[in-house]
Legacy VTK file of the C-alpha trace (Angstrom):
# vtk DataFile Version 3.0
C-alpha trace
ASCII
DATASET POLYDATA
POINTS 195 float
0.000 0.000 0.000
1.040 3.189 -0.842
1.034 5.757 2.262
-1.600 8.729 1.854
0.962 11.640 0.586
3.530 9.341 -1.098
3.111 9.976 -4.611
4.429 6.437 -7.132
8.421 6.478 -7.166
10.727 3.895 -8.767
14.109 2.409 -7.046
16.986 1.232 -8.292
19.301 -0.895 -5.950
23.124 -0.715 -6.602
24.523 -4.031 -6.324
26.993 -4.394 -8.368
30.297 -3.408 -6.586
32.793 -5.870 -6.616
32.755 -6.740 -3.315
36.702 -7.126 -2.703
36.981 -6.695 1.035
34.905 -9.216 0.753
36.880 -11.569 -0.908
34.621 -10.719 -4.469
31.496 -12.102 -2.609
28.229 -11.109 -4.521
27.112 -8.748 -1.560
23.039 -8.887 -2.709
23.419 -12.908 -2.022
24.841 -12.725 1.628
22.882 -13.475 4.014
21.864 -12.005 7.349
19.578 -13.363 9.998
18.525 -15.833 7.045
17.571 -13.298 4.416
19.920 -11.761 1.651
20.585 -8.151 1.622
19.032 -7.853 -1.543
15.844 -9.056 0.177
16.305 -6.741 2.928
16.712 -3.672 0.030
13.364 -4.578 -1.530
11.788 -4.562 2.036
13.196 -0.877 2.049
12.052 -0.119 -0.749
8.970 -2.164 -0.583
6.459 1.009 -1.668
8.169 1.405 -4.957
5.879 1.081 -8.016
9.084 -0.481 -9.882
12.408 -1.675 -9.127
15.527 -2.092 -10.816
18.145 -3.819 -9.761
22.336 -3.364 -11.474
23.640 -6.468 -10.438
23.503 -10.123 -11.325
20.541 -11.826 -11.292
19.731 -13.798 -8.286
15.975 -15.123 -6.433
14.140 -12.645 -5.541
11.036 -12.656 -4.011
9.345 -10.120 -5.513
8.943 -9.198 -9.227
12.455 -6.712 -10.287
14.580 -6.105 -13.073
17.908 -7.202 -13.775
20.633 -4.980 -15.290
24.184 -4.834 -15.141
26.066 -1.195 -15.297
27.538 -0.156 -18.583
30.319 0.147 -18.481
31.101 -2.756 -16.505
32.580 -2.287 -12.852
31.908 1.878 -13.844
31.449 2.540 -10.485
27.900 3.459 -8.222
27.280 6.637 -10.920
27.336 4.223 -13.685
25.087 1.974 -12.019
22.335 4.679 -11.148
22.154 6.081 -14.930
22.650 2.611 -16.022
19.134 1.796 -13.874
17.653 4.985 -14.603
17.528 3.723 -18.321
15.829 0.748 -17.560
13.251 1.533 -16.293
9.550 0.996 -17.824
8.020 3.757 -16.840
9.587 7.438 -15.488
8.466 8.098 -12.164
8.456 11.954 -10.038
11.199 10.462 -8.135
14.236 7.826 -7.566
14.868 5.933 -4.871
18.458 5.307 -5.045
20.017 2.664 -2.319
23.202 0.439 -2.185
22.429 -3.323 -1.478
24.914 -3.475 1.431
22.855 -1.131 4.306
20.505 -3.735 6.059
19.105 -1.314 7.980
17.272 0.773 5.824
13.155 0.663 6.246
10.115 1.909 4.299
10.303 4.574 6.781
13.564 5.785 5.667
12.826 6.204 2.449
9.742 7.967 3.763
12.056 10.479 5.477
13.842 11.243 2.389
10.863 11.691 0.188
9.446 14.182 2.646
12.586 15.740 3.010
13.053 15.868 -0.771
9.962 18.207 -1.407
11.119 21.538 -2.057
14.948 20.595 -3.548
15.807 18.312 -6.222
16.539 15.474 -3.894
17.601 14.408 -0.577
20.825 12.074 0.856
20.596 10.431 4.338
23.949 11.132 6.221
25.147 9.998 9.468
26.406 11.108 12.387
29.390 12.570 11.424
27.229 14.993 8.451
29.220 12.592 5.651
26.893 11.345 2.680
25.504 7.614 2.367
24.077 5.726 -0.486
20.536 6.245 0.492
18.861 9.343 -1.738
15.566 10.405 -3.208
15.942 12.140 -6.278
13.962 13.913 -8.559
14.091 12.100 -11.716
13.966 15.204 -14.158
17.001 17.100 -11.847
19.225 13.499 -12.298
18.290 13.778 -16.082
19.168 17.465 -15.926
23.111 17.025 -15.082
23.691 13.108 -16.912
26.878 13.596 -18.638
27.788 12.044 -21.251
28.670 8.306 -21.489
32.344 8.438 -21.344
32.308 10.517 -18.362
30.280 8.218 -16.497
33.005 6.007 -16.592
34.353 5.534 -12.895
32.638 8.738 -11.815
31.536 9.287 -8.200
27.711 9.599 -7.058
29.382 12.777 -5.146
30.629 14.742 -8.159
27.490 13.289 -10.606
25.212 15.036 -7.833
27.405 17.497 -7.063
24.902 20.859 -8.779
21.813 19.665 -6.874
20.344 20.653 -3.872
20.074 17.602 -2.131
18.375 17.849 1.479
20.338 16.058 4.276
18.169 13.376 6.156
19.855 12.212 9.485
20.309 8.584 10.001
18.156 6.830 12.735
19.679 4.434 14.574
22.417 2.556 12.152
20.227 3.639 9.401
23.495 4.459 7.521
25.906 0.957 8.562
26.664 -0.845 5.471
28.430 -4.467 4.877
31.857 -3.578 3.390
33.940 -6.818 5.268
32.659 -9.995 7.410
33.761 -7.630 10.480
30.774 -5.411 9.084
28.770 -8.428 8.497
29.235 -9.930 11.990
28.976 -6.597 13.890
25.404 -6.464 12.050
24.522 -9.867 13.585
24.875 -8.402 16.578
22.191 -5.792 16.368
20.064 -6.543 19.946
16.690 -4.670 17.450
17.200 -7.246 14.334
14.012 -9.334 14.119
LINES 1 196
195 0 1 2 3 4 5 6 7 8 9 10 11 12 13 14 15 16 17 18 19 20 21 22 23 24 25 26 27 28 29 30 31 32 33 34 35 36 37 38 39 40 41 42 43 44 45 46 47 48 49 50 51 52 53 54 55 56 57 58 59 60 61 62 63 64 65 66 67 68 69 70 71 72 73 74 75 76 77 78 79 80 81 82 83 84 85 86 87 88 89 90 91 92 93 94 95 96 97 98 99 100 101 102 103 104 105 106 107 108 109 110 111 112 113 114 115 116 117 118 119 120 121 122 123 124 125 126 127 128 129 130 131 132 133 134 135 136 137 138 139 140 141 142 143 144 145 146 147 148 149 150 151 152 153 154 155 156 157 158 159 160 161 162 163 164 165 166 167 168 169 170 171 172 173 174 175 176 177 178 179 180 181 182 183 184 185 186 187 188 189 190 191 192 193 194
């Protein structure tokens, strides 16, 4: 269900890092507390009207697409524009999330959608004020400053968003932990609020 005030929004899920502190584990296919992160990113994401997914294909258990970022291993900015193009149907806004933060909810994404209204996106950030892979962007602003193929090559999510006005959302809790090594992985075992 939709929640009153949350207009249709597509997501795209980036999971196709190379893993390599993780020994090149696929991170969508680890698990924790018996589901895969990937699951756990379409439970996050759970109100979007379509998802995309740039990554391999693996089970899912709810309807996504597949697509893998061209050009190959071009980095989390790649991967966005990549799943921006794949999508069916252009929706108001973008949910944009990595597949390694288990702790995203609905509710974050709610956060940054409220935030969003009013600038051309919104990035949740932690503690600290530094950026995450969590945003809610406005889909014609991200078309606005797409450069051009080549340049996409390698280039961060920071400098690709760099001219818009993205509202900062704080995280909640460990909102903004993600899975980079099994240390990450074990520490997010330990979470005493995981159900």
């Amino acid at each position: 269900m939709i929640e009153p005030g949350l207009l249709p929004f597509a997501a795209i899920i980036l999971a196709g890092g190379r893993g390599a502190r993780l020994g090149g584990a696929d991170k969508a296919s680890i698990e924790l507390a018996g589901r895969t992160l990937l699951d756990r990113a379409l439970d996050a994401v759970m109100d979007a009207s379509e998802v995309v997914v740039v990554g391999h294909q693996v089970p899912t258990e709810r309807p996504v697409t597949f697509v893998l970022e061209d050009p190959r291993h071009g980095g989390p900015a790649a991967g966005l524009l990549t799943g921006r193009d794949a999508l069916l149907r252009t929706f108001p806004t973008l949910a944009v999330l990595a597949v390694d933060m288990p702790h995203l909810t609905p509710a974050t994404l709610r956060r940054l959608h409220e935030a969003a209204v009013g600038h051309q996106g919104a990035v949740l950030v932690d503690a600290e004020g530094r950026r995450h892979l969590a945003y809610v962007l406005h889909t014609q602003h991200l078309d606005a400053v797409r450069p051009g193929r080549e340049e996409q090559h390698n280039m961060s999510m920071r400098a690709l968003l760099a001219d818009l006005d993205l509202a900062e959302v704080a995280q909640v809790g460990r909102e903004s932990e993600d899975i980079d090594t099994w240390t990450d992985l074990r520490d997010a075992h330990e979470d005493p609020h995981q159900h």
